[in-house]
C-alpha positions as CSV (number, residue, x, y, z in Angstrom):
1,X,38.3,41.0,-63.0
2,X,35.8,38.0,-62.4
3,X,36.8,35.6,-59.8
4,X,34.2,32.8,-59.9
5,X,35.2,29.4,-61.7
6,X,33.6,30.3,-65.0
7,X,36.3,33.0,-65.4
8,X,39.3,30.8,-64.4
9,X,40.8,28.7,-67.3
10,X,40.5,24.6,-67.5
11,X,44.3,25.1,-65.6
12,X,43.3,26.7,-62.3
13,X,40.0,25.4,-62.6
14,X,41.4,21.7,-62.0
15,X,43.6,23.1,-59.3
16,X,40.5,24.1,-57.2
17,X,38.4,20.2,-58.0
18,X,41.6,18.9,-57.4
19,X,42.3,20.3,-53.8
20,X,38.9,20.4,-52.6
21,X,38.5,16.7,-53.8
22,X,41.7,15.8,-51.2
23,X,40.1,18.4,-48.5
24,X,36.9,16.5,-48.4
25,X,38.2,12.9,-47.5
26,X,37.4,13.9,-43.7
27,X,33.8,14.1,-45.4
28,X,33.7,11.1,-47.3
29,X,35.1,9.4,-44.0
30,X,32.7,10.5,-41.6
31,X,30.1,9.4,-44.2
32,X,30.8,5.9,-44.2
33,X,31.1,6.3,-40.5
34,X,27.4,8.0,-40.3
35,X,26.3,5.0,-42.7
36,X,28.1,2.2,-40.1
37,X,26.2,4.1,-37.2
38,X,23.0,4.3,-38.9
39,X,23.0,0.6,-39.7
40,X,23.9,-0.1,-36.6
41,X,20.9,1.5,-34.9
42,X,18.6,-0.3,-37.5
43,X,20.1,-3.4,-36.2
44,X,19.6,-2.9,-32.8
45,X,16.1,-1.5,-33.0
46,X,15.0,-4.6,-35.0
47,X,16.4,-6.5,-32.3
48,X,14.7,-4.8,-29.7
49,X,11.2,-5.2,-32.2
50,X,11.8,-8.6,-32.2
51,X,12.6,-9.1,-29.0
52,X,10.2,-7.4,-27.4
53,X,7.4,-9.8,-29.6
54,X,9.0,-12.9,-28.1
55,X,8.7,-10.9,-24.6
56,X,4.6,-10.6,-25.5
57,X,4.7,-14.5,-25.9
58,X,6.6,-14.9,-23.3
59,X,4.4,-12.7,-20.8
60,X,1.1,-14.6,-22.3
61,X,2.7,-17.8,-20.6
62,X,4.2,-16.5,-17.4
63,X,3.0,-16.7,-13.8
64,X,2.4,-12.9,-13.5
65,X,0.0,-13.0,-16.7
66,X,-3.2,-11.1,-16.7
67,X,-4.9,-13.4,-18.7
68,X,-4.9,-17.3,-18.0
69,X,-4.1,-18.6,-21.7
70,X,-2.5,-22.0,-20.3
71,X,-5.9,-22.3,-18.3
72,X,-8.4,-21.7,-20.9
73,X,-11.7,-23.2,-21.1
74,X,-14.6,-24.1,-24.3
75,X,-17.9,-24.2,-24.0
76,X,-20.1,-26.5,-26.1
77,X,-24.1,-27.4,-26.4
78,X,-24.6,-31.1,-26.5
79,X,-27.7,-33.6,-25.9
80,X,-30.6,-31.0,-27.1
81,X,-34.2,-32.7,-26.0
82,X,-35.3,-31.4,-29.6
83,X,-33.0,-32.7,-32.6
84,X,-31.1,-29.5,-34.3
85,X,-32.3,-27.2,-31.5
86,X,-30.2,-24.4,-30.8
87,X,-31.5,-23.8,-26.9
88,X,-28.6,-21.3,-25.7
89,X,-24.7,-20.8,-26.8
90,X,-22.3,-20.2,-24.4
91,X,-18.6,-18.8,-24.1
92,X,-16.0,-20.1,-21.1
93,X,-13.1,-18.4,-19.5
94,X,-10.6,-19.9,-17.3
95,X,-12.7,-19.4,-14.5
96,X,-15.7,-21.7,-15.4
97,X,-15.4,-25.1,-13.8
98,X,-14.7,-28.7,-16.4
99,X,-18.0,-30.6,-16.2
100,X,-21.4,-30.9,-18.0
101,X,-25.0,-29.3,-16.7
102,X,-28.3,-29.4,-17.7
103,X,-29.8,-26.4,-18.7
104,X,-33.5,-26.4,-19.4
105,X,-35.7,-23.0,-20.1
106,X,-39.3,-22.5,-19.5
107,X,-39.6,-19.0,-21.1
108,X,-37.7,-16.3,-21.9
109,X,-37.3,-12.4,-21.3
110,X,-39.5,-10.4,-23.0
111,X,-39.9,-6.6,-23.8
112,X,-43.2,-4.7,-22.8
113,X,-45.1,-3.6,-26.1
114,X,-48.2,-1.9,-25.9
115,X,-50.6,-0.2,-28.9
116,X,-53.4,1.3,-30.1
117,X,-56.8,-0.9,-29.9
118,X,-57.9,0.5,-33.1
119,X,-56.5,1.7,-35.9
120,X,-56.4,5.9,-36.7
121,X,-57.8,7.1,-40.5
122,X,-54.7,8.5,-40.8
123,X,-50.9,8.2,-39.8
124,X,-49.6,10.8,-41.8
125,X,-52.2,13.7,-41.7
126,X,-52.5,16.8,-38.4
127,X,-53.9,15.2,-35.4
128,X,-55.3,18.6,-34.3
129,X,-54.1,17.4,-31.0
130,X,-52.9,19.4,-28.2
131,X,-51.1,18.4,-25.0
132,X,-48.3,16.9,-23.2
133,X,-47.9,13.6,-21.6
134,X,-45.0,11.4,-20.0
135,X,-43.9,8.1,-21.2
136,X,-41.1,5.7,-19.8
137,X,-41.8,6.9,-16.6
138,X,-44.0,8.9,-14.3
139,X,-44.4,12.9,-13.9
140,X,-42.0,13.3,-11.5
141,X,-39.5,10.9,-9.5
142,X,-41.0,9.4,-6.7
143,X,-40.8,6.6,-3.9
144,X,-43.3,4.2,-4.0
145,X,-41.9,2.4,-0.9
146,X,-39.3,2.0,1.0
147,X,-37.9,-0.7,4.1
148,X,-35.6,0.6,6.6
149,X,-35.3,-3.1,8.8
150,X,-32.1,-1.3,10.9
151,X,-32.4,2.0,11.4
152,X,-29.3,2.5,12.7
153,X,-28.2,1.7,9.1
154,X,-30.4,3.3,7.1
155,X,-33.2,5.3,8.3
156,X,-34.5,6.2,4.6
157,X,-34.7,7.1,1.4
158,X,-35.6,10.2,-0.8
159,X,-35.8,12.0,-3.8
160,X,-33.2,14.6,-5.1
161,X,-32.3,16.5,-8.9
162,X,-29.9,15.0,-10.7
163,X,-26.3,16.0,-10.8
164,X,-25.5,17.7,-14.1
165,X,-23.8,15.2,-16.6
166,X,-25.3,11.9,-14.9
167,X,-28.4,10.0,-15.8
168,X,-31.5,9.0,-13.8
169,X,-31.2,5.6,-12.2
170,X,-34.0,3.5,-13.9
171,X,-37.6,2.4,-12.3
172,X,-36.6,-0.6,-10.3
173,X,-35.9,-1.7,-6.6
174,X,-32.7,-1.1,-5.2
175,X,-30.8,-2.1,-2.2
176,X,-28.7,-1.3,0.0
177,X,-26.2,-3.5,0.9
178,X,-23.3,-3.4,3.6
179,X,-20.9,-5.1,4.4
180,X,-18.2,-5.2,7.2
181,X,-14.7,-5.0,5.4
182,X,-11.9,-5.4,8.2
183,X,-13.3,-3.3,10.5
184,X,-14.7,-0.8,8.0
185,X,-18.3,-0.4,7.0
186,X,-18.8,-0.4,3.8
187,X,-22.0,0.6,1.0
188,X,-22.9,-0.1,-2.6
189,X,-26.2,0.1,-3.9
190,X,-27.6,-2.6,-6.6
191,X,-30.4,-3.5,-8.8
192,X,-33.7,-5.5,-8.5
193,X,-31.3,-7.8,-11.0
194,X,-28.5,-7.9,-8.1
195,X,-26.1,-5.6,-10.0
196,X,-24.3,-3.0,-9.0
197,X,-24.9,0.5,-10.2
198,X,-22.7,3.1,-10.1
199,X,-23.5,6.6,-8.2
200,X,-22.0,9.5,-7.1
201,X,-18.3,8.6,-5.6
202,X,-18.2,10.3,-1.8
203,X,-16.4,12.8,-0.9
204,X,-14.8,13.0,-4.5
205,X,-13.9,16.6,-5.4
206,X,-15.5,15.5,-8.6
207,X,-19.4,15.6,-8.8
208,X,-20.1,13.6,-11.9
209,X,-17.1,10.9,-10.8
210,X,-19.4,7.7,-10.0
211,X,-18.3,3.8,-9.1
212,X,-20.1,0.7,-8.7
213,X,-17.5,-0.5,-6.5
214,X,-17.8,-0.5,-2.8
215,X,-17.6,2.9,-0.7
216,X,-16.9,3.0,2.7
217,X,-19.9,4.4,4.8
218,X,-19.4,7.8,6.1
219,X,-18.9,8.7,9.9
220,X,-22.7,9.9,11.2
221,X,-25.8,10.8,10.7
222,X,-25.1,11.3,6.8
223,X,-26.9,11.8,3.8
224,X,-25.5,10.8,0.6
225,X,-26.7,11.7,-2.6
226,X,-26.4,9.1,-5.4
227,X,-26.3,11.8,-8.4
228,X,-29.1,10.1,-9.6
229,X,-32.2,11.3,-8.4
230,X,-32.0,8.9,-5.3
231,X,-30.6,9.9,-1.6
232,X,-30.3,7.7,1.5
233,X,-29.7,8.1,5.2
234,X,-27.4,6.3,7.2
235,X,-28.2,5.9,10.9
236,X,-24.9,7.0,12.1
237,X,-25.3,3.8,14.9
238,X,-24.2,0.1,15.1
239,X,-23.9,-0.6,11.8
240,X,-26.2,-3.8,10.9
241,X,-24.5,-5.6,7.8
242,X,-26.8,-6.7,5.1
243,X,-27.5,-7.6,1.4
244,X,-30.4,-7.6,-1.1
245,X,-30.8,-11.6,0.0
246,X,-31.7,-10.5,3.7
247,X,-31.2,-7.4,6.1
248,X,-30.6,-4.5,3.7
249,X,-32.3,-1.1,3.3
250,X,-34.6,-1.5,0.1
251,X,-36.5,1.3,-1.8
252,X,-39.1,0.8,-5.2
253,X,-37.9,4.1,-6.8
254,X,-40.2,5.4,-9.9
255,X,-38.1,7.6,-12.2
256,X,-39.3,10.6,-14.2
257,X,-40.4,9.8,-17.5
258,X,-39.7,11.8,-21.0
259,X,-42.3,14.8,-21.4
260,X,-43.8,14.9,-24.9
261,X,-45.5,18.2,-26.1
262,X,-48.0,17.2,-28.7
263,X,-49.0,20.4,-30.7
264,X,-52.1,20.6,-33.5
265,X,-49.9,20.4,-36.4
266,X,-48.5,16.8,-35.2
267,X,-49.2,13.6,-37.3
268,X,-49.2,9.9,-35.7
269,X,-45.8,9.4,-37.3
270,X,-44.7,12.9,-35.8
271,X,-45.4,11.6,-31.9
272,X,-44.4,8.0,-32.8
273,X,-40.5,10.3,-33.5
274,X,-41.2,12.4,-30.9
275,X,-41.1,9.3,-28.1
276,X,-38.1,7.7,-29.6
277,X,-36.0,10.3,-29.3
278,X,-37.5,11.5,-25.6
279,X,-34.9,11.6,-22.4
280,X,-35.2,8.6,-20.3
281,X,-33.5,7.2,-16.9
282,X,-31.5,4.4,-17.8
283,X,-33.1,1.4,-18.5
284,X,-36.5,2.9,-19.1
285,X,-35.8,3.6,-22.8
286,X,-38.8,3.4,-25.1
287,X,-39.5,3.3,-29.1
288,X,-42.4,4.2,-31.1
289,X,-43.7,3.1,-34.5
290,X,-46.6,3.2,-36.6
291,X,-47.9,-0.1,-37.9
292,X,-51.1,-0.3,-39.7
293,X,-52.4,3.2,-38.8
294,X,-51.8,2.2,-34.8
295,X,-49.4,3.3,-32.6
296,X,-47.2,1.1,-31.3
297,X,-44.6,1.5,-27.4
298,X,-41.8,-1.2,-27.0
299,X,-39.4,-1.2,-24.4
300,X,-36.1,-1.5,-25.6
301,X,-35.2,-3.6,-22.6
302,X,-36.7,-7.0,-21.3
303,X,-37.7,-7.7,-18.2
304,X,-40.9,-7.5,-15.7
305,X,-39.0,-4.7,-14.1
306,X,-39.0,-2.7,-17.3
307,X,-42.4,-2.4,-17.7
308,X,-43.4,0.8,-19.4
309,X,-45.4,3.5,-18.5
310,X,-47.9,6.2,-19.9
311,X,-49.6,8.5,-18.9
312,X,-51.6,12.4,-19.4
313,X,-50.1,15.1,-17.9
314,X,-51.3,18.2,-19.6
315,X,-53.0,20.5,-22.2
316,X,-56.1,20.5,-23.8
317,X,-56.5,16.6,-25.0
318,X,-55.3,13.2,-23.4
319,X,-53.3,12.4,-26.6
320,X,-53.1,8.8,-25.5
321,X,-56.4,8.6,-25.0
322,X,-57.3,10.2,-28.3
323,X,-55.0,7.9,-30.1
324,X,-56.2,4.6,-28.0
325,X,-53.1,3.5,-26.5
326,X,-54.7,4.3,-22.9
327,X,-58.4,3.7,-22.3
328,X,-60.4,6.0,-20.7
329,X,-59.1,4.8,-16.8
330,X,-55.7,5.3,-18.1
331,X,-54.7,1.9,-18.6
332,X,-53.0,0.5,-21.6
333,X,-55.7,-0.2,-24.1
334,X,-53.9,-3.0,-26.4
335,X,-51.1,-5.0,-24.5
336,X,-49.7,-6.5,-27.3
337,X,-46.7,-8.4,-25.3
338,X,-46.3,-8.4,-21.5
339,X,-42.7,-7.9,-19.6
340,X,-41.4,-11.1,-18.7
341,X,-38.1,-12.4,-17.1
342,X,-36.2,-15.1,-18.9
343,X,-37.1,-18.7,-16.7
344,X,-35.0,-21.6,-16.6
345,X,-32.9,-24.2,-14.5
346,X,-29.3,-25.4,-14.1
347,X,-29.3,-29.4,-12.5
348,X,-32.9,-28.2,-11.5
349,X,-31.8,-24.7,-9.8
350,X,-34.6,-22.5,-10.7
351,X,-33.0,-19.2,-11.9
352,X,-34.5,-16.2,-13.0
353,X,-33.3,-12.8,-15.4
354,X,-34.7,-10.4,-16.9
355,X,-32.3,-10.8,-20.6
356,X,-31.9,-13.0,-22.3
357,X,-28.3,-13.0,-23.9
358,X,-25.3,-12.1,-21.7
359,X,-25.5,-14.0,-18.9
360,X,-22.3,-14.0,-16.8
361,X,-23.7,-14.5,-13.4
362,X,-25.5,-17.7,-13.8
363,X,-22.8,-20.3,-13.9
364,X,-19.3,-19.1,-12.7
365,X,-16.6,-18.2,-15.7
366,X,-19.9,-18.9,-18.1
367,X,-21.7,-16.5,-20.6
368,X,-24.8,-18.3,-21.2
369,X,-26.8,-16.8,-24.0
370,X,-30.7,-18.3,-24.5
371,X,-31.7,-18.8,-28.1
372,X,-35.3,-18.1,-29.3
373,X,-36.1,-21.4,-30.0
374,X,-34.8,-22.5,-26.4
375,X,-38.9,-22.3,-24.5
376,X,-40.0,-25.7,-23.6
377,X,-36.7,-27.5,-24.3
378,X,-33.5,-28.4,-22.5
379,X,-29.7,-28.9,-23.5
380,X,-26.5,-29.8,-22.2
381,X,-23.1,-27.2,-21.6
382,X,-20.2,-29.1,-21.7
383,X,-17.1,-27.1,-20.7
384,X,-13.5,-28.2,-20.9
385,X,-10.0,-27.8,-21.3
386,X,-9.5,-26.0,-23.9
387,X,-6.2,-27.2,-25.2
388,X,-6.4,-25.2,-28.8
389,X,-5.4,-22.2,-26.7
390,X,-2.3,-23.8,-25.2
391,X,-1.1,-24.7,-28.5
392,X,-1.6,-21.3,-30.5
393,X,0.5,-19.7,-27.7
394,X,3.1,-21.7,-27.8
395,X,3.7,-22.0,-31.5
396,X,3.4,-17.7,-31.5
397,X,6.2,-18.2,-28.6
398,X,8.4,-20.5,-30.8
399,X,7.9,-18.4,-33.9
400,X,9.1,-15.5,-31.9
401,X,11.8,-17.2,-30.6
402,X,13.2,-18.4,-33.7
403,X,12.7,-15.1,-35.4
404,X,14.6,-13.2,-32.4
405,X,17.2,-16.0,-31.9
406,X,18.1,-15.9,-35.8
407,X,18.1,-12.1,-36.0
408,X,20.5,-12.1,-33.3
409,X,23.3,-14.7,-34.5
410,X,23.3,-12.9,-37.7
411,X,24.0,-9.4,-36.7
412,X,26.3,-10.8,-33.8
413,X,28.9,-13.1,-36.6
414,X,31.8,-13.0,-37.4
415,X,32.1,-14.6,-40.9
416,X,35.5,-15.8,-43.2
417,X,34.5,-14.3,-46.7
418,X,38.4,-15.0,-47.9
419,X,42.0,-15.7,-46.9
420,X,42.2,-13.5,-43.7
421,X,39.3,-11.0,-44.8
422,X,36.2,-11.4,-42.2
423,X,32.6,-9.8,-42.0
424,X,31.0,-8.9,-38.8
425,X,27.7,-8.2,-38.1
426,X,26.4,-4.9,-36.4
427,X,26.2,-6.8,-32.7
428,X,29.5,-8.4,-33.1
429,X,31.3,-6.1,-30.8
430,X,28.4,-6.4,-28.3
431,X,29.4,-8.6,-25.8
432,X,25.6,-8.5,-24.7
433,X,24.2,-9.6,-27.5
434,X,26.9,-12.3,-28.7
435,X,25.8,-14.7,-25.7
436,X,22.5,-13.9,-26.0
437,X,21.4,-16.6,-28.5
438,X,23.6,-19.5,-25.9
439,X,21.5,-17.8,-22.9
440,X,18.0,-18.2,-24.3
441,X,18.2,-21.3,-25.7
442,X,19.5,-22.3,-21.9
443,X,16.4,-20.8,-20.4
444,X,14.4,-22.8,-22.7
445,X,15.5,-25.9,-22.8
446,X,17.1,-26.3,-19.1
447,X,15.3,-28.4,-16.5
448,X,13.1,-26.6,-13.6
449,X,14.1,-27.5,-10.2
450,X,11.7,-27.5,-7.5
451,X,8.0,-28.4,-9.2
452,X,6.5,-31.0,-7.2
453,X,4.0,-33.6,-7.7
454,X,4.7,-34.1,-11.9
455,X,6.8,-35.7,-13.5
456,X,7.3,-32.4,-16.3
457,X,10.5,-30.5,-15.8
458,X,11.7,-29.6,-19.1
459,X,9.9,-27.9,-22.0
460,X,11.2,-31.1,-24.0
461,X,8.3,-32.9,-21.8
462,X,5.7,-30.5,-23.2
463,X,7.2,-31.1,-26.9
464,X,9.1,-28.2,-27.3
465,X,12.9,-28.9,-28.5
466,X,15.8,-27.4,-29.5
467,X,17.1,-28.8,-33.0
468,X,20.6,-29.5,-32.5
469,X,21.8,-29.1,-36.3
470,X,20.1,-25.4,-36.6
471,X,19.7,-24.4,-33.0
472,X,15.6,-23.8,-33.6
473,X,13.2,-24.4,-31.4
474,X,10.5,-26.6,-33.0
475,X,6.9,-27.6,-31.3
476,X,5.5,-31.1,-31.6
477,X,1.5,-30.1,-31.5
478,X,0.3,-33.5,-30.7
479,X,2.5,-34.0,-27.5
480,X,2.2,-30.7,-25.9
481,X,-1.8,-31.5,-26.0
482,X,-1.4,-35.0,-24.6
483,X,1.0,-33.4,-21.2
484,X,-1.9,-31.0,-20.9
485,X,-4.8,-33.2,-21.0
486,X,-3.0,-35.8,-18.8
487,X,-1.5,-33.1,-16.3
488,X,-2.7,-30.1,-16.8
489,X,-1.4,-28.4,-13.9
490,X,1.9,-29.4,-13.5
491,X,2.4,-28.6,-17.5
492,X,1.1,-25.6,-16.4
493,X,3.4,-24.7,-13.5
494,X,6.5,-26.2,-15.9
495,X,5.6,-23.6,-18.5
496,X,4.7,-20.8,-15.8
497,X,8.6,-21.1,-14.8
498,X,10.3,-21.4,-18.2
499,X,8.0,-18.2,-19.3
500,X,9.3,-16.5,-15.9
501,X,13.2,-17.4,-16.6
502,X,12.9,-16.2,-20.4
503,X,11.1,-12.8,-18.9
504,X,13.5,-12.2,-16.8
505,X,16.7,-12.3,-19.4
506,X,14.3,-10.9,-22.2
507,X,13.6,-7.3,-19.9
508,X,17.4,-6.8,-19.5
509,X,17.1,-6.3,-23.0
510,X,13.5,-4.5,-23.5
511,X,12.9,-2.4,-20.8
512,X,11.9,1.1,-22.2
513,X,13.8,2.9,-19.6
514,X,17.2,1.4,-18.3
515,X,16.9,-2.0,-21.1
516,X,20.3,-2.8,-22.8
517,X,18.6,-2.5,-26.4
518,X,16.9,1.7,-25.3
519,X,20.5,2.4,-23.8
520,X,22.2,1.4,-27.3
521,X,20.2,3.1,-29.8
522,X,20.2,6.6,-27.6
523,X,24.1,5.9,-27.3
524,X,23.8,5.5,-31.5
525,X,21.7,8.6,-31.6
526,X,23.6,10.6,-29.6
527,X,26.6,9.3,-32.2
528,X,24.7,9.9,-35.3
529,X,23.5,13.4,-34.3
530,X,27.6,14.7,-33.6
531,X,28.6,12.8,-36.8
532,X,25.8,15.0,-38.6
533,X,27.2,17.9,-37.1
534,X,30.9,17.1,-38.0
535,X,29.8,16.6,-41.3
536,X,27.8,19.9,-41.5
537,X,30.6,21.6,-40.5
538,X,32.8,20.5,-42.9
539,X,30.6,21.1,-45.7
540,X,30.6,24.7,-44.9
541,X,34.4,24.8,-44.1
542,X,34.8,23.5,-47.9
543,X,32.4,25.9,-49.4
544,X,34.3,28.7,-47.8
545,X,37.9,26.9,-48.6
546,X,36.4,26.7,-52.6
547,X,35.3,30.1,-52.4
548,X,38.3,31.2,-51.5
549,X,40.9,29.3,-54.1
550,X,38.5,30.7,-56.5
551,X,39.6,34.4,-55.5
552,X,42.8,33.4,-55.4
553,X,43.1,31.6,-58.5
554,X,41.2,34.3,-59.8
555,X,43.7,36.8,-58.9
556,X,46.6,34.9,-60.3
557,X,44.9,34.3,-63.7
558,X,44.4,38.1,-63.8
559,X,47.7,38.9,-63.1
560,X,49.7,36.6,-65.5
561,X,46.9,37.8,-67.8
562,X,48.6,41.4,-67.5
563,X,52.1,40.2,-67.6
564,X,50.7,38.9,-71.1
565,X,49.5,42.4,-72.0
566,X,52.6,43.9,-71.0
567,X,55.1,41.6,-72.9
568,X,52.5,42.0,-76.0
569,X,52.9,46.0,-75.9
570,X,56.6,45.5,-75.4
571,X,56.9,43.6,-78.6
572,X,55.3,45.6,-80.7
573,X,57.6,48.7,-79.8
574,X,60.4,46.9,-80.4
């Protein structure tokens, strides 16, 4: 006899909906509970988002921030000696110092270009060339000279192969400074440009790890090997401290060019691809083009110090030669632009570069960028407070704290909704969160204790208030820009130590590790996850329980369905 529900009547069938609708309360509770609990987690994780943004705009403002936003600084261009002339642009960071200098430029850095002196029948047609010459460089590395003014130092310089994975330092002069760091010695080299450039990093178990940074000298008569085709010698004696200004180890190092391998089946516009895409030492880059049947070299870097060069170095032609970029004592036939640095003085400072744009070691906290209209004329840089700054910060910093402030009153209420009946939020039963909104307002508003020499001591001062009907911060623009521009430091120092008090409450809450709001949500996890399990549980406990009432239903249908039979063949005897 069948025993699934299909085969039990409408009677016994109800029996078996009916008790497994009462058996599965326990489910229907645990799933409102699993819906509480997974509410509740939303809640606090939005609070913790939140939160954590007003802890951003509070970190932007405190003492311990990386970035100076309450300090910022603008540059502007003012007074040019020719109407509408650009003359430079430049960009300030809290470092650059309020006042106004005269900036005036006599030239500007230029790239080397060189070409052919006359022009090919073809550009596009076999050469019928053959040979291979350098370019960017010379045949091989080389020293063209070297100082060694303390021997006990340095004693010299010299040549090595590169490491594998670094690049050749560029043709240039570099020094060797050092310096005398609390009783250690200590070595960097740097640029014709007085940069630092990064080599090899000593004794690293790493070959290709380099640094530009400082490195002590090592102990004796040591050679070190930059990576990058340049070694020097230390003396090993009484150290001599010195820098590219005076005293220092110097060397003019030459760097191996990119070898290009003309062949007969090569057109101009073939070797003009060929150069472009040749292996240079830094710096020393070159590109080629065509124009007007010529070939023409340009240095894709400015400078008197990036000056390119050419020359033959194998095979059956001189192809530069043949294609009149070199004349016939290997010089450049057609100089169509010489190398030259970028000229120019600050309050009549004569200064000297060899770019033009991105120049951050001119004027202290400055980026001073020359414009190409700037030779022959003169401008003013104006920098100062830059006050905009101050005021986008602080209105992110309200905005985030009336967004977390609000979230958190809501979830943490307890409302009336009728005679006796009450809603509560999800944070209602937090104790941590329900004086939270009391707390931060207090670290806003409260006065600082302790600053000296203004008369600030209360974000009120700065125009920052509490609203005492809604209990949201609000910012009044005009007089937070007024306490900066009239005291800028001790509005500074006033906001440092509100920013500080609100960051330390705020990582109670945030921290990713031990914070109130982490600790809450894995609590609610670890909730949700044995609630699931419960449930599961259950689920399979009822399909086992319906399984079963079905069988036994099933056998009680079948045997009153007998008993049926039976008292049907009994009648009939009768």
């Amino acid at each position: 006899m069948a025993t699934d529900i299909a085969a039990i009547n409408s009677f016994f069938s109800s029996l078996v909906t009916d008790t497994l609708q009462n058996e599965a309360k326990p489910l229907q509770r645990l799933s409102m509970d699993l819906q509480k609990l997974e509410t509740r987690k939303s809640v606090y994780s939005s609070a913790g988002t939140r939160l954590s943004s007003l802890l951003t705009s509070v970190n932007n403002l405190a003492t311990d921030s990386t970035t100076n936003f309450l300090d910022q600084r603008t540059a502007a261009v003012s007074e040019p000696s020719t109407t509408a002339a650009a003359v430079f642009t430049a960009a300030a960071t809290d470092q650059a110092i309020a006042g106004s200098q005269r900036i005036a430029v006599t030239s500007l850095a230029k790239a080397h270009s060189v070409g052919s002196s006359t022009a090919l029948e073809y550009s596009d047609q076999q050469l019928g060339l053959s040979g291979v010459f350098t370019v960017g460089g010379a045949a091989t590395r080389s020293i063209a000279s070297s100082t060694t003014p303390y021997p006990n130092t340095v004693t010299g310089f010299s040549t090595a192969d590169l490491t594998s994975g670094l690049r050749e330092l560029g043709s240039d002069s570099y020094y060797l400074e050092v310096r005398n760091n609390s009783s250690t010695y200590e070595y960097r080299l740097v640029n014709s440009q007085a940069q630092a450039v990064a080599i090899r990093k000593y004794g690293s178990a790493s070959a290709t790890e380099t640094t530009s940074a400082w490195q002590s000298v090592p102990a004796g008569q040591v050679t070190v090997d930059s990576g990058r085709g340049l070694k020097f010698t230390f003396g090993g004696g009484s150290y001599t401290v010195g820098s590219k200004a005076s005293n220092a180890a110097s060397v003019a190092y030459i760097a191996k060019g990119a070898s290009i391998t003309v062949t007969t089946a090569n057109t101009l516009a073939n070797i003009a691809t060929l150069i472009s895409r040749g292996t240079y030492a830094e710096g020393n880059e070159v590109t080629a083009g065509v124009v007007d049947r010529r070939l023409i070299l340009t240095a894709n870097n400015s400078g008197t110090h990036r000056a390119i060069r050419a020359s033959h170095a194998s095979g059956t032609d001189n192809i530069l030669e043949a294609v009149k970029v070199l004349d016939g004592g290997g010089a450049f036939s057609n100089v169509i632009q010489a190398p030259t640095n970028a000229a120019f003085s600050v309050d009549g400072v004569s200064v000297t570069r060899s770019q033009n744009a991105g120049l951050t070691d001119v004027i202290s906290g400055v980026t001073l960028n020359l414009a190409s209209d700037a030779v022959g004329k003169s401008a003013t840089l104006v920098i100062t407070r830059d006050n905009t700054a101050v005021v986008a910060k602080l209105k992110a910093l309200v905005a985030e704290f009336n967004s977390a402030n609000d979230y958190v009153t809501t979830q943490s209420a307890v409302t009336k909704t009728a005679d006796k009946v009450f809603s509560s939020g999800a944070l209602a039963g937090d104790s941590n969160f329900v004086g939270l909104r009391r707390n931060l307002i207090t670290d806003l508003q409260s006065r600082v204790s302790g600053l000296t020499g203004t008369g600030f001591s209360q974000v009120g001062d700065l125009g920052v208030t509490i609203n005492t009907a809604t209990l949201t911060a609000t910012l009044d623009e005009a007089k937070l820009t007024a306490a900066f521009s009239s005291d800028p430091s001790g509005a500074k120092a006033l906001m440092n130590a509100v920013a500080d008090r609100l960051q330390v409450r705020l990582k109670t809450f945030t921290t990713s590790t031990k914070g109130i709001v982490e600790a809450s949500v894995k609590g609610l996890t670890a909730q949700i996850s044995d609630v699931n399990t419960r449930i599961s549980n259950g689920k399979k406990t009822l399909l086992e329980r319906e399984t079963s009432l079905k069988t036994q239903y099933g056998r009680h249908q079948a045997e009153i369905m007998k008993l049926i039979n039976t008292q049907n063949s009994l009648s009939k005897l009768a």
